[in-house]
C-alpha positions, -999 to +999 in steps of 0.1 A: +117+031+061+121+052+033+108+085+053+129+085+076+161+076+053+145+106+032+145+124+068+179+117+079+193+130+038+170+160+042+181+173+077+206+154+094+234+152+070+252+180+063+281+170+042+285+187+003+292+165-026+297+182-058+270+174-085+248+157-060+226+180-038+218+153-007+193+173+010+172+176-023+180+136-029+166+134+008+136+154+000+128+127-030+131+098-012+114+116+021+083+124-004+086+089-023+081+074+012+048+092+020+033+082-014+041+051-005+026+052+032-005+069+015-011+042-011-007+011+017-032+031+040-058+034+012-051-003+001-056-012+034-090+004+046-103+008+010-091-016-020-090-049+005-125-042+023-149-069+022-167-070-011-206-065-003-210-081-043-201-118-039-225-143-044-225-180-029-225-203-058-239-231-034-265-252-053-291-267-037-305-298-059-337-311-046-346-346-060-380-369-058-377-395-035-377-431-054-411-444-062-420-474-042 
């Protein structure tokens, strides 16, 4: 979402406020956007992979049978 509101800022709008540069506003919200994108991609295939570490804390308790 915020690529292409960063998109739209950056090259679509072409109206001049004074103080306020939108195209360079578009810019950082079109470059905070694909940080963004990057970070969720590499969460997604790296950070949440299946840890290969994790132990089953399973017990098994093996008892004599009762004397007779």
């Amino acid at each position: 979402m915020l690529i292409a509101i960063g998109a739209i800022l950056k090259w679509a709008v072409t109206a001049q406020v004074n103080g306020f540069n939108i195209q360079t506003a578009g810019t950082v919200v079109f470059v905070v956007g694909l940080v963004g994108l990057a970070l969720s991609i590499m969460y997604t295939f790296w950070w949440s992979s299946p840890r290969r570490d994790v132990y089953d804390e399973t017990r098994v308790v093996r008892r004599p049978p009762p004397a007779a």
